[in-house]
Jmol script that loads the backbone (N, CA, C; Angstrom):
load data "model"
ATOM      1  N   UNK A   1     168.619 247.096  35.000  1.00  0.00           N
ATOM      2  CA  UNK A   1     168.406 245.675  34.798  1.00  0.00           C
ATOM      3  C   UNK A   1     167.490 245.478  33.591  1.00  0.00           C
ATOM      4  N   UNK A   2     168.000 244.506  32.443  1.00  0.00           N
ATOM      5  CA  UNK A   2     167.604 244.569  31.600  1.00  0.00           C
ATOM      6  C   UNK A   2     165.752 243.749  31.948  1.00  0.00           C
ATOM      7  N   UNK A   3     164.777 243.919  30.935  1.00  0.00           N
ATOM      8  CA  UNK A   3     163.613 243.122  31.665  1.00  0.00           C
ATOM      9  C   UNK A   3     163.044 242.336  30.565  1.00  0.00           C
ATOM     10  N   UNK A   4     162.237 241.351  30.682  1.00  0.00           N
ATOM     11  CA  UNK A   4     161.919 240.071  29.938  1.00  0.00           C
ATOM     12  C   UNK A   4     162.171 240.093  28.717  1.00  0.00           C
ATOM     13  N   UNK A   5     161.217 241.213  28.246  1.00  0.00           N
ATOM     14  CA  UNK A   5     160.892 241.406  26.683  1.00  0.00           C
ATOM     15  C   UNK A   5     162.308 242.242  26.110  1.00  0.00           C
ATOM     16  N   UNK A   6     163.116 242.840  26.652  1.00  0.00           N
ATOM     17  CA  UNK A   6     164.324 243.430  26.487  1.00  0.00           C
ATOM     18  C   UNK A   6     164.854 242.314  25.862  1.00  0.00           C
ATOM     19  N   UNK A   7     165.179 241.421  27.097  1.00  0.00           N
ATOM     20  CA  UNK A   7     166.279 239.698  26.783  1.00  0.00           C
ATOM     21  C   UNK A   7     165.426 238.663  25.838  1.00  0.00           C
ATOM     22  N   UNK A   8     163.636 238.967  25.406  1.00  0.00           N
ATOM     23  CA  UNK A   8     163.448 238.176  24.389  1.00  0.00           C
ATOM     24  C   UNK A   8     163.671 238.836  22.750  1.00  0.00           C
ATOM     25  N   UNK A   9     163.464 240.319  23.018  1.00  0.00           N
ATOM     26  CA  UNK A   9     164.398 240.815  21.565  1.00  0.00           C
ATOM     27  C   UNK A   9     165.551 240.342  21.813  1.00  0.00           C
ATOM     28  N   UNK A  10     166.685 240.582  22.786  1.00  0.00           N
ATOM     29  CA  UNK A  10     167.823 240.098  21.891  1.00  0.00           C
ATOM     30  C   UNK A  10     168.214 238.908  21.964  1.00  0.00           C
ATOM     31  N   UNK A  11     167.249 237.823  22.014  1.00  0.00           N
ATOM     32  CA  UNK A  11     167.426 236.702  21.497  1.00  0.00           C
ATOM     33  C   UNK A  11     166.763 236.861  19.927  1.00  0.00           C
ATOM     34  N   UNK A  12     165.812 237.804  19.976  1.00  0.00           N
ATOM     35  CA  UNK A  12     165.131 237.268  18.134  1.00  0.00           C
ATOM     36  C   UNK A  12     166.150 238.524  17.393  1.00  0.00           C
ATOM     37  N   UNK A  13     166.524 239.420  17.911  1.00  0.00           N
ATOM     38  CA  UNK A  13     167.961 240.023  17.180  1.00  0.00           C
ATOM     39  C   UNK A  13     169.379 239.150  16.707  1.00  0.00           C
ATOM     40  N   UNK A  14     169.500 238.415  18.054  1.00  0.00           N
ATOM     41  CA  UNK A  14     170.291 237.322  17.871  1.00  0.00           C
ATOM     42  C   UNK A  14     170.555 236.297  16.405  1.00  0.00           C
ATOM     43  N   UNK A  15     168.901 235.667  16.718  1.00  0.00           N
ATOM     44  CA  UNK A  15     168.546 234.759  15.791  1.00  0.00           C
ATOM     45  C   UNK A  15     168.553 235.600  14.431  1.00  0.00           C
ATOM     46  N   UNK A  16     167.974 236.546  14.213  1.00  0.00           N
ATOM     47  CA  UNK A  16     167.583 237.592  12.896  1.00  0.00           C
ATOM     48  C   UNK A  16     169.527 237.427  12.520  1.00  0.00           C
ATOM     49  N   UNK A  17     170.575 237.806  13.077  1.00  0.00           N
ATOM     50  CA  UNK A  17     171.648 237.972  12.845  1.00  0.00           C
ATOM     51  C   UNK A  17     172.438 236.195  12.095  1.00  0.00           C
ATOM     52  N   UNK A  18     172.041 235.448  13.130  1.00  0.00           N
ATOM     53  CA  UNK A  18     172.532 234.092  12.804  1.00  0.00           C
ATOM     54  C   UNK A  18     172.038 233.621  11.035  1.00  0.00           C
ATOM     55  N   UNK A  19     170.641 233.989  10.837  1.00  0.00           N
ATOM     56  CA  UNK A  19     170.072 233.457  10.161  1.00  0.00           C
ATOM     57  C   UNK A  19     170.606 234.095   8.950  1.00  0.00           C
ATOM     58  N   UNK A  20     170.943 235.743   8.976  1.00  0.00           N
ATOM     59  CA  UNK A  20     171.806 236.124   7.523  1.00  0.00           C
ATOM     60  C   UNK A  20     172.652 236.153   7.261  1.00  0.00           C
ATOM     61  N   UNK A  21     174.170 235.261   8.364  1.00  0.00           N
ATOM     62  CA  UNK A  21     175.302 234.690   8.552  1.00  0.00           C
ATOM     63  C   UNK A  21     175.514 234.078   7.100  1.00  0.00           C
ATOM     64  N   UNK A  22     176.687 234.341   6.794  1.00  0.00           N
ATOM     65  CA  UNK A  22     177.344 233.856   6.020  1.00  0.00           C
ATOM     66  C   UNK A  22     178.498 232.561   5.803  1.00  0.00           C
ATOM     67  N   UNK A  23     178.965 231.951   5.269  1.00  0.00           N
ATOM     68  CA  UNK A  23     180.049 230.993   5.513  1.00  0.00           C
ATOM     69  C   UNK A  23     179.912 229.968   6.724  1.00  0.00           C
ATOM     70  N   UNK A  24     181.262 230.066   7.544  1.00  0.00           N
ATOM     71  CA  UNK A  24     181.541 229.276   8.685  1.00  0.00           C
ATOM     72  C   UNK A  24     180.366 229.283   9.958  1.00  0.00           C
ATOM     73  N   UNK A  25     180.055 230.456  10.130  1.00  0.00           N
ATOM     74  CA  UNK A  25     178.660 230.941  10.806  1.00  0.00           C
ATOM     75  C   UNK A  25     177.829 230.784  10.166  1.00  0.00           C
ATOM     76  N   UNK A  26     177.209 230.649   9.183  1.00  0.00           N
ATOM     77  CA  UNK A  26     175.854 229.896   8.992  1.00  0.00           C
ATOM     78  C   UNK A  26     175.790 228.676   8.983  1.00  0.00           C
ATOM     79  N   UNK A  27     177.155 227.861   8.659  1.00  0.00           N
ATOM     80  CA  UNK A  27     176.843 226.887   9.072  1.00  0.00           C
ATOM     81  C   UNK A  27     177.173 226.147  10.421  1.00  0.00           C
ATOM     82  N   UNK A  28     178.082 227.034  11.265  1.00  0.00           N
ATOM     83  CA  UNK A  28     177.393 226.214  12.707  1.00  0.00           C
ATOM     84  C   UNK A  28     175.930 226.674  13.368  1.00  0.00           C
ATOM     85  N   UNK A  29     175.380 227.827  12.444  1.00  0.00           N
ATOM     86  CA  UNK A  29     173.938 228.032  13.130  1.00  0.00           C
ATOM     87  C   UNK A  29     172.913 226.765  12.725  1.00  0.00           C
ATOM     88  N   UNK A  30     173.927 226.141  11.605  1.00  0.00           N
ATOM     89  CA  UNK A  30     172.738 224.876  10.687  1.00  0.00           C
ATOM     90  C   UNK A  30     172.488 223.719  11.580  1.00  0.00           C
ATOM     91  N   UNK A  31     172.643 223.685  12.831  1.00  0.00           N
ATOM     92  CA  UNK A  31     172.431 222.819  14.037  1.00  0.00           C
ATOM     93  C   UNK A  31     170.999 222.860  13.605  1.00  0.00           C
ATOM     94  N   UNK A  32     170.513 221.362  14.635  1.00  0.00           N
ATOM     95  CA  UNK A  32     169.206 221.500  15.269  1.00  0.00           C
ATOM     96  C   UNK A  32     169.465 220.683  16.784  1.00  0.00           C
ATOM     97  N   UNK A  33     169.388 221.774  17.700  1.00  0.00           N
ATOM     98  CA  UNK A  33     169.541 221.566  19.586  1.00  0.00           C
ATOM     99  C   UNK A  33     168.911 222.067  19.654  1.00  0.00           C
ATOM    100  N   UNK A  34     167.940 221.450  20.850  1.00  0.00           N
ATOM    101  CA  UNK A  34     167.572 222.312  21.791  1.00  0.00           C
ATOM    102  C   UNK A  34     168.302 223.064  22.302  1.00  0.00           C
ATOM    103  N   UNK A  35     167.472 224.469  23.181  1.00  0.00           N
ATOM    104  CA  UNK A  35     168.358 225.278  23.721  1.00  0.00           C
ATOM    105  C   UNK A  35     167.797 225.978  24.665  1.00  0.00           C
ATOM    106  N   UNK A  36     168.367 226.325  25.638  1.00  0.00           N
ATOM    107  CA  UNK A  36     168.137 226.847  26.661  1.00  0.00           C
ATOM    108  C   UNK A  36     168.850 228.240  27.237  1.00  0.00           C
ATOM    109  N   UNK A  37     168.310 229.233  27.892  1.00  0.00           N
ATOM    110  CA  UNK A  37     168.955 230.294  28.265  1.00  0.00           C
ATOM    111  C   UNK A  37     168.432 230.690  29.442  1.00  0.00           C
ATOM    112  N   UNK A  38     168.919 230.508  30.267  1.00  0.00           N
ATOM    113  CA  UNK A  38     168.799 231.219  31.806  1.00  0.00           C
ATOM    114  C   UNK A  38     169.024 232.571  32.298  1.00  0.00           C
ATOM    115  N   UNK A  39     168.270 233.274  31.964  1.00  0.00           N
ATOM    116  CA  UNK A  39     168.456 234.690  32.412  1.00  0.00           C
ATOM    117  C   UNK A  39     168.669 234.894  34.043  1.00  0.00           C
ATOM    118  N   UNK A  40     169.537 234.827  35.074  1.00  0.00           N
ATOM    119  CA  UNK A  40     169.765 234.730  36.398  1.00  0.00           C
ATOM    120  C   UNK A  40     168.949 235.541  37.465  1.00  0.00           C
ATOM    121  N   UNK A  41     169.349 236.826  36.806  1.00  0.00           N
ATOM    122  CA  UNK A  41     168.778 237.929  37.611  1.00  0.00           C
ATOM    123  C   UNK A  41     167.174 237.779  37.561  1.00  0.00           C
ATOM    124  N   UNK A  42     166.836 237.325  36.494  1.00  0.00           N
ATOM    125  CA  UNK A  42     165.025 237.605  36.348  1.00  0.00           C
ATOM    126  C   UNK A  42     164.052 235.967  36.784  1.00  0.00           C
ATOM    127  N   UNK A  43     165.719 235.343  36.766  1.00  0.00           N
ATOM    128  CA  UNK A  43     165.195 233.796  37.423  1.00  0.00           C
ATOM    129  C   UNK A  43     163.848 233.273  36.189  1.00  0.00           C
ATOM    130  N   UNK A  44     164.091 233.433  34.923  1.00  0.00           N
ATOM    131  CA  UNK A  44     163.702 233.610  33.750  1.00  0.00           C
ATOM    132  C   UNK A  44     164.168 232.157  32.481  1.00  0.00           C
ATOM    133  N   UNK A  45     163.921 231.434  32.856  1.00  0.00           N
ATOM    134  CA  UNK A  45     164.536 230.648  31.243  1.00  0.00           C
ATOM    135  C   UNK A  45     163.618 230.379  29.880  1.00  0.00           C
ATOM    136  N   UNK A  46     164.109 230.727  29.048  1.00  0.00           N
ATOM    137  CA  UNK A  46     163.732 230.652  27.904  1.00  0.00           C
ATOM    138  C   UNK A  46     164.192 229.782  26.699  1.00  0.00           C
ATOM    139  N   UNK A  47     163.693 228.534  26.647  1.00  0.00           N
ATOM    140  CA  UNK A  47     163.303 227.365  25.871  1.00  0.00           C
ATOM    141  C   UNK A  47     163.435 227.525  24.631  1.00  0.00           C
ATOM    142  N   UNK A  48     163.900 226.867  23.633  1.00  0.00           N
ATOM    143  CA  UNK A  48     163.226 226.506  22.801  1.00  0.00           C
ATOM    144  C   UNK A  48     164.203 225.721  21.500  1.00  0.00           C
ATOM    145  N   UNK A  49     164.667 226.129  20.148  1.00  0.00           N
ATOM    146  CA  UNK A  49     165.242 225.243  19.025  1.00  0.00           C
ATOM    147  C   UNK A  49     166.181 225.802  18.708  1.00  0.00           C
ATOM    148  N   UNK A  50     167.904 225.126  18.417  1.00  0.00           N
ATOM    149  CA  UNK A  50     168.174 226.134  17.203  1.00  0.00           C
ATOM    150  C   UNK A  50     168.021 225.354  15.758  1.00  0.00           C
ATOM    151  N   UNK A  51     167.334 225.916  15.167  1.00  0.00           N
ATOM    152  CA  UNK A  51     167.121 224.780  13.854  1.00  0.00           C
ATOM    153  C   UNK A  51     166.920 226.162  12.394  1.00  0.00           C
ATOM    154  N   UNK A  52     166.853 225.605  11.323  1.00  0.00           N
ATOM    155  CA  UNK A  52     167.153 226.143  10.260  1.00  0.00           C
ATOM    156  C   UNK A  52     167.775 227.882  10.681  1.00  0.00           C
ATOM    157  N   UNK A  53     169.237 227.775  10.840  1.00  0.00           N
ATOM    158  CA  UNK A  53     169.340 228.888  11.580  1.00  0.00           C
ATOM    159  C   UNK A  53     169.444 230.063  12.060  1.00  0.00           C
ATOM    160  N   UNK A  54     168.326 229.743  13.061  1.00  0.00           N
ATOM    161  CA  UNK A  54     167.653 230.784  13.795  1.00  0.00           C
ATOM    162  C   UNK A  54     167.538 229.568  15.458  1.00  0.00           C
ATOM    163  N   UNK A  55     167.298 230.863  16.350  1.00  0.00           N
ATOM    164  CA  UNK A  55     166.922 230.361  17.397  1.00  0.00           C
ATOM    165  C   UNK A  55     165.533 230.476  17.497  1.00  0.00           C
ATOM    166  N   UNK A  56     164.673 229.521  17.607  1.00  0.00           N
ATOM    167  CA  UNK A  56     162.899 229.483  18.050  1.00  0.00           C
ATOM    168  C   UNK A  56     162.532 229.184  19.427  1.00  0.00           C
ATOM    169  N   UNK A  57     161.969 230.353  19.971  1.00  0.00           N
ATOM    170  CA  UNK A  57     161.647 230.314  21.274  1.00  0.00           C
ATOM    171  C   UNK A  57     160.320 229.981  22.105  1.00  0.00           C
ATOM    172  N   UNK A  58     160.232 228.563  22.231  1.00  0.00           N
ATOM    173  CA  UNK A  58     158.556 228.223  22.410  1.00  0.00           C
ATOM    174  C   UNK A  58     158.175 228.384  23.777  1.00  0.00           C
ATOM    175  N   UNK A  59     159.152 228.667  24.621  1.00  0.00           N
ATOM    176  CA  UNK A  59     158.323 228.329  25.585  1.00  0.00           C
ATOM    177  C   UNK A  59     159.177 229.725  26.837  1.00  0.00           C
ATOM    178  N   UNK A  60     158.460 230.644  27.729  1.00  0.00           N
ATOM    179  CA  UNK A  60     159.368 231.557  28.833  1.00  0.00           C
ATOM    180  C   UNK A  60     159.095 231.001  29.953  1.00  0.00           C
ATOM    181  N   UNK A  61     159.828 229.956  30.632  1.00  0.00           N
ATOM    182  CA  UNK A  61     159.523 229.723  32.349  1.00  0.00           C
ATOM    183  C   UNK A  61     160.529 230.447  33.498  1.00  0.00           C
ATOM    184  N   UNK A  62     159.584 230.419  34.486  1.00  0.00           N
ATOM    185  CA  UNK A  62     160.041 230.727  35.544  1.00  0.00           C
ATOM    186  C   UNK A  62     160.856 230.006  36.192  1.00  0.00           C
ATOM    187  N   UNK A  63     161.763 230.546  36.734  1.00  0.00           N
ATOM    188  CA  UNK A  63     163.063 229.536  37.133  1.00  0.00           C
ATOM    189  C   UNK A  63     164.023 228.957  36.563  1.00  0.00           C
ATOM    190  N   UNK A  64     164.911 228.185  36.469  1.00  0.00           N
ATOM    191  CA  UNK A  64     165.831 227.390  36.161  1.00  0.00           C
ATOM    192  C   UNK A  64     165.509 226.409  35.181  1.00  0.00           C
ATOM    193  N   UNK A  65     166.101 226.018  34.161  1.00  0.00           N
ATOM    194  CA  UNK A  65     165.665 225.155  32.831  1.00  0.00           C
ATOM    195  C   UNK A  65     164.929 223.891  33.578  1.00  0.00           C
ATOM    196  N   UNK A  66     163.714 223.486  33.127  1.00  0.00           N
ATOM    197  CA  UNK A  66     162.715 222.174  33.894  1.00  0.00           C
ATOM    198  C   UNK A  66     163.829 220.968  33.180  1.00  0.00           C
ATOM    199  N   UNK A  67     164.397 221.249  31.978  1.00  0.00           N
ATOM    200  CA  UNK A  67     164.795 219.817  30.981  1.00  0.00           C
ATOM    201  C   UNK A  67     165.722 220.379  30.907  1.00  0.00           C
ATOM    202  N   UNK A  68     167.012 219.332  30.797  1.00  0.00           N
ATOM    203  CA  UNK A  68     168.632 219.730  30.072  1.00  0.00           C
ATOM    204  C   UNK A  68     167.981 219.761  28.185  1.00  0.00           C
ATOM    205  N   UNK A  69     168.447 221.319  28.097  1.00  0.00           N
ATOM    206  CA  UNK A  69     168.832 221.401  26.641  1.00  0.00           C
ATOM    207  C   UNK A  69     170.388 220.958  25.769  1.00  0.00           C
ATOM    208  N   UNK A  70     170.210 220.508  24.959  1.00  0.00           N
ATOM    209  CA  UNK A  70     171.229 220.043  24.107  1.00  0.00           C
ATOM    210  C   UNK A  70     172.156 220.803  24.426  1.00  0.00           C
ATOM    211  N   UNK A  71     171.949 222.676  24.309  1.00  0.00           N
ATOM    212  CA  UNK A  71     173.112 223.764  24.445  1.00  0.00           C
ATOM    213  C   UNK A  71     172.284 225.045  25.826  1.00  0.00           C
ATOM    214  N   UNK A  72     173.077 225.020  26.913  1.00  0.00           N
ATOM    215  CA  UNK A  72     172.536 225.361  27.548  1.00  0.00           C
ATOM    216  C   UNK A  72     173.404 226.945  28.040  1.00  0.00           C
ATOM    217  N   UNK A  73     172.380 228.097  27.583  1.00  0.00           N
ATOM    218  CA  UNK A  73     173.548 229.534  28.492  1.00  0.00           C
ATOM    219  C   UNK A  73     172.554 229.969  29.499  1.00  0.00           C
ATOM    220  N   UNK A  74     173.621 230.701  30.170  1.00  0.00           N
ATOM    221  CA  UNK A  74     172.924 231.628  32.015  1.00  0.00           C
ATOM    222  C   UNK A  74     173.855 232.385  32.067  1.00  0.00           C
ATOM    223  N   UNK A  75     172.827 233.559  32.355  1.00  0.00           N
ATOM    224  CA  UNK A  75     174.057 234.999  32.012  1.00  0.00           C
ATOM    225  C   UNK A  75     172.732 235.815  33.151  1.00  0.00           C
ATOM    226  N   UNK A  76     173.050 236.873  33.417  1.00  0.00           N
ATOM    227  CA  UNK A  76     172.160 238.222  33.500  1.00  0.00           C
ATOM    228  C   UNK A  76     171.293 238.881  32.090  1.00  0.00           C
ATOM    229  N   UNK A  77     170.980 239.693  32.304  1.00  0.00           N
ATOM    230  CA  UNK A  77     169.673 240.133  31.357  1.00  0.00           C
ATOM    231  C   UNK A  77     170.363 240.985  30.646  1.00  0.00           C
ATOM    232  N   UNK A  78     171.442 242.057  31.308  1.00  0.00           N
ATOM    233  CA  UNK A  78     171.836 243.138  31.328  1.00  0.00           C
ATOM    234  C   UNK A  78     173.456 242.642  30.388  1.00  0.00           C
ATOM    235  N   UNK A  79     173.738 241.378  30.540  1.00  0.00           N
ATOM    236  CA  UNK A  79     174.576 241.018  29.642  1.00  0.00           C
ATOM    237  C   UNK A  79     174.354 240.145  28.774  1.00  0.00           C
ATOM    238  N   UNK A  80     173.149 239.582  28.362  1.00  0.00           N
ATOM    239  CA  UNK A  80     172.398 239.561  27.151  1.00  0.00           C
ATOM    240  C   UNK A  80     172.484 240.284  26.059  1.00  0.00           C
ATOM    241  N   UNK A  81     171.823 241.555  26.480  1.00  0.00           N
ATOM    242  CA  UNK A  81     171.842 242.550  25.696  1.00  0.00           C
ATOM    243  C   UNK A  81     172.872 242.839  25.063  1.00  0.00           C
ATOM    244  N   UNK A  82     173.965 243.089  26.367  1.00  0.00           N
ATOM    245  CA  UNK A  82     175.360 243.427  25.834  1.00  0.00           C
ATOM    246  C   UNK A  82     175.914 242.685  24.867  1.00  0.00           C
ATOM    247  N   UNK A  83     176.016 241.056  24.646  1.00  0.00           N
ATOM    248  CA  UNK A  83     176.383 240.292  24.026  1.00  0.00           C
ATOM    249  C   UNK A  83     175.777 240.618  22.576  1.00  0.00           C
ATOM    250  N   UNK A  84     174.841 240.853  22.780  1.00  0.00           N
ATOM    251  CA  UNK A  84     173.802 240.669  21.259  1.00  0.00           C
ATOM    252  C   UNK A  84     173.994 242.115  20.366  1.00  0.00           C
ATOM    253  N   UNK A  85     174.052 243.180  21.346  1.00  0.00           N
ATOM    254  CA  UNK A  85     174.368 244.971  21.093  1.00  0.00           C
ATOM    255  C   UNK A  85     176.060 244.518  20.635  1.00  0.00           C
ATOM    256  N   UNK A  86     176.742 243.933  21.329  1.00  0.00           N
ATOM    257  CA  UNK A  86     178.116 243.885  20.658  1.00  0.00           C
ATOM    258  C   UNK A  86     179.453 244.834  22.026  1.00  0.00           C
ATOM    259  N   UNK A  87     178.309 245.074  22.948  1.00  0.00           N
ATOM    260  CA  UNK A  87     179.122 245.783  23.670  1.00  0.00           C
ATOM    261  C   UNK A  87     179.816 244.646  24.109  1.00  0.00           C
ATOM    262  N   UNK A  88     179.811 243.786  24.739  1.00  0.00           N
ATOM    263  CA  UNK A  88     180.952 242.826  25.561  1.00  0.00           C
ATOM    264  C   UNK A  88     181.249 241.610  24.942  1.00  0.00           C
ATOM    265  N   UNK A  89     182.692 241.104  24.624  1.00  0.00           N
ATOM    266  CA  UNK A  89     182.871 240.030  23.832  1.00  0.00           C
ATOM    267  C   UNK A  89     183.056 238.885  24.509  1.00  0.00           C
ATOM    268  N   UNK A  90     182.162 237.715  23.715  1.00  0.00           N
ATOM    269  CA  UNK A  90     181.673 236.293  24.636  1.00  0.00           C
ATOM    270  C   UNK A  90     183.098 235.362  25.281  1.00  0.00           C
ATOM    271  N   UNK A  91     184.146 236.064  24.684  1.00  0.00           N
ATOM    272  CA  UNK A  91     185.318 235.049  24.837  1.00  0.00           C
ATOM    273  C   UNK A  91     185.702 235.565  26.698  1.00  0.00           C
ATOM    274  N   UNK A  92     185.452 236.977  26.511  1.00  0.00           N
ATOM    275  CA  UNK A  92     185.562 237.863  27.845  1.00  0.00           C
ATOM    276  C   UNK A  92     185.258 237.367  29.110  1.00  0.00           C
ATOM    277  N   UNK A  93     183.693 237.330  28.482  1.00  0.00           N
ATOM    278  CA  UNK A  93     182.218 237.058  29.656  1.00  0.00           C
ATOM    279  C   UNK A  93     182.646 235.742  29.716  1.00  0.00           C
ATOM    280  N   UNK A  94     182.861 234.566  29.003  1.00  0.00           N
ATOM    281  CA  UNK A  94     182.524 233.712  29.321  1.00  0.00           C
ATOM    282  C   UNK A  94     183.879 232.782  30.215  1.00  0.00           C
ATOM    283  N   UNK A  95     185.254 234.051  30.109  1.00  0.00           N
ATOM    284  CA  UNK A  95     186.407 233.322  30.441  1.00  0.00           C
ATOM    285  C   UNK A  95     186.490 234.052  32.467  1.00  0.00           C
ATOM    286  N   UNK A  96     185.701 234.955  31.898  1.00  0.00           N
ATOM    287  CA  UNK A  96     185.479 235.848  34.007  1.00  0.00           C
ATOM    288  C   UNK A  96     184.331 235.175  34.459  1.00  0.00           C
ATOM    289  N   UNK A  97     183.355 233.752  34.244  1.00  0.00           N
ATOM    290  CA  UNK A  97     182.604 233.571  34.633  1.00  0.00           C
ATOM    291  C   UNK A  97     180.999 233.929  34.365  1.00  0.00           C
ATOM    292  N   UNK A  98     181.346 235.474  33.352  1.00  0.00           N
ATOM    293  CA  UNK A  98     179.722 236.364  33.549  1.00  0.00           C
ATOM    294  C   UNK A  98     178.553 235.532  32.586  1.00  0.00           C
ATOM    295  N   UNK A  99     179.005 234.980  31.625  1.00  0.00           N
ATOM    296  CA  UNK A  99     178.316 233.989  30.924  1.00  0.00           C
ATOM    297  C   UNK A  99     178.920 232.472  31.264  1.00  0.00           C
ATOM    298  N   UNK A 100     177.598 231.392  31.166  1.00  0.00           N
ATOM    299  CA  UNK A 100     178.184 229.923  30.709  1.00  0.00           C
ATOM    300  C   UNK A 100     177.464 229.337  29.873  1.00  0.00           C
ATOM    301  N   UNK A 101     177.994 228.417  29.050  1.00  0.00           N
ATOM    302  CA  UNK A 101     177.838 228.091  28.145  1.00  0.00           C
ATOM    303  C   UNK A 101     177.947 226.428  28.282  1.00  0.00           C
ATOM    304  N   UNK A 102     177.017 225.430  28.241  1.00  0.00           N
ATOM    305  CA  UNK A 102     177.513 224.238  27.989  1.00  0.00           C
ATOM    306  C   UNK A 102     176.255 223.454  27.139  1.00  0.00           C
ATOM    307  N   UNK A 103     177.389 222.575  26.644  1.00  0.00           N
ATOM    308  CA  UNK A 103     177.154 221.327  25.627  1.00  0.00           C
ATOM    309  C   UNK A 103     178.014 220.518  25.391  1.00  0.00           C
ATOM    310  N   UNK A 104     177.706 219.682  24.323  1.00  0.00           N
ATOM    311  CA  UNK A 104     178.215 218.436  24.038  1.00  0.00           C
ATOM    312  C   UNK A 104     180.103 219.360  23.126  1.00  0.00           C
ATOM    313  N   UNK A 105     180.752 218.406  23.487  1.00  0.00           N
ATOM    314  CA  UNK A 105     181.817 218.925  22.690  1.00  0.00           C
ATOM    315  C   UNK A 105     181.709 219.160  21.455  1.00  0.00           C
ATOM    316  N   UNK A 106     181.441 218.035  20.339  1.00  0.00           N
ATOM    317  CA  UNK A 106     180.719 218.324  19.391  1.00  0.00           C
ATOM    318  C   UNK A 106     180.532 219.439  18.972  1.00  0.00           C
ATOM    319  N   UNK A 107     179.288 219.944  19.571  1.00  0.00           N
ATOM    320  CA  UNK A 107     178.577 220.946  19.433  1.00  0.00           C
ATOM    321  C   UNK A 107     179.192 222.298  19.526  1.00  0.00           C
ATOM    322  N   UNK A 108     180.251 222.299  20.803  1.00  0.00           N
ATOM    323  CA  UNK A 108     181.080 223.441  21.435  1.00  0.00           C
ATOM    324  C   UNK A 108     182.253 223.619  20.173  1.00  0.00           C
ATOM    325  N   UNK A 109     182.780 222.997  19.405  1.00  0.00           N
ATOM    326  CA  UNK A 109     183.763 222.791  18.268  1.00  0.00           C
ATOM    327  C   UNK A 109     182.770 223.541  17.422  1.00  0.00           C
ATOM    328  N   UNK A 110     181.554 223.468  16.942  1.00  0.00           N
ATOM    329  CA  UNK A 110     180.551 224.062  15.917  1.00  0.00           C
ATOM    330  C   UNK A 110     180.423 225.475  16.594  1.00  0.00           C
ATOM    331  N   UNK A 111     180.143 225.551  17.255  1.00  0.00           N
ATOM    332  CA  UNK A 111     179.340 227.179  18.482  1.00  0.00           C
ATOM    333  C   UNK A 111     180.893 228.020  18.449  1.00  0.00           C
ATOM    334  N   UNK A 112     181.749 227.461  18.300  1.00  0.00           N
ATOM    335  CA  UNK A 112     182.990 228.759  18.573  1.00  0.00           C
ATOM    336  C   UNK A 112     182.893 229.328  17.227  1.00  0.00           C
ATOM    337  N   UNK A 113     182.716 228.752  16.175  1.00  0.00           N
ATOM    338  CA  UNK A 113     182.395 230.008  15.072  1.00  0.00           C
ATOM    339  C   UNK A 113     181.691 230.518  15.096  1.00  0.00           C
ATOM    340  N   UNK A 114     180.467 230.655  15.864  1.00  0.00           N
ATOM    341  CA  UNK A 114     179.602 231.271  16.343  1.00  0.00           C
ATOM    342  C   UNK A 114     180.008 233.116  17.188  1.00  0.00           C
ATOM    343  N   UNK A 115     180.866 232.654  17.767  1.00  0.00           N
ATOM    344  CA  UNK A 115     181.205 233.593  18.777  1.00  0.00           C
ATOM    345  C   UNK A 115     182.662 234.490  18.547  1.00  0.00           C
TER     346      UNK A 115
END
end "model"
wireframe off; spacefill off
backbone 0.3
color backbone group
């Protein structure tokens, strides 16, 4: 089981990746949402921006997101990693349930070049 600081690198691996994106992917990272990520297993969410892009992570609470973020994911810890390492592809996880993903449509039209 992956553990806190594991799933907060690969969110700033994540972000480090978004931010030297090129083309179509840099610019749906050029959002500014809030964002939210629910780590399940560690009952873990982690807060914070996606803005000039990168993801900025201000805030780690316990439990379930306190506020709806603009773009909101909940996955396990252990497929975090995977997502961000490249081992499991998001179209996969997110069509068997193992990831979710929601937002504004909008937004979801921008985020698939993302993924």
């Amino acid at each position: 089981m992956a553990t806190i600081e594991q799933c907060r690198a690969a969110l700033d691996k994540l972000s480090d990746s978004m931010q030297h994106a090129e083309g179509d992917v840099r610019d749906a990272a050029a959002m500014d949402r809030s964002v939210s990520c629910h780590i399940t297993d560690l009952d873990v969410t982690f807060a914070g921006r996606l803005t000039g892009g990168r993801i900025e992570v201000h805030e780690t609470l316990q439990g379930p997101p306190r506020e709806k973020a603009q773009i909101r994911l909940r996955m396990t810890g252990d497929d975090l990693v995977s997502l961000v390492d490249g081992d499991l592809h998001f179209a996969r996880a997110w069509a068997s349930g193992r990831v979710h993903l929601e937002a504004g449509l909008r937004d979801l039209f921008r985020l698939r070049k993302l993924l």
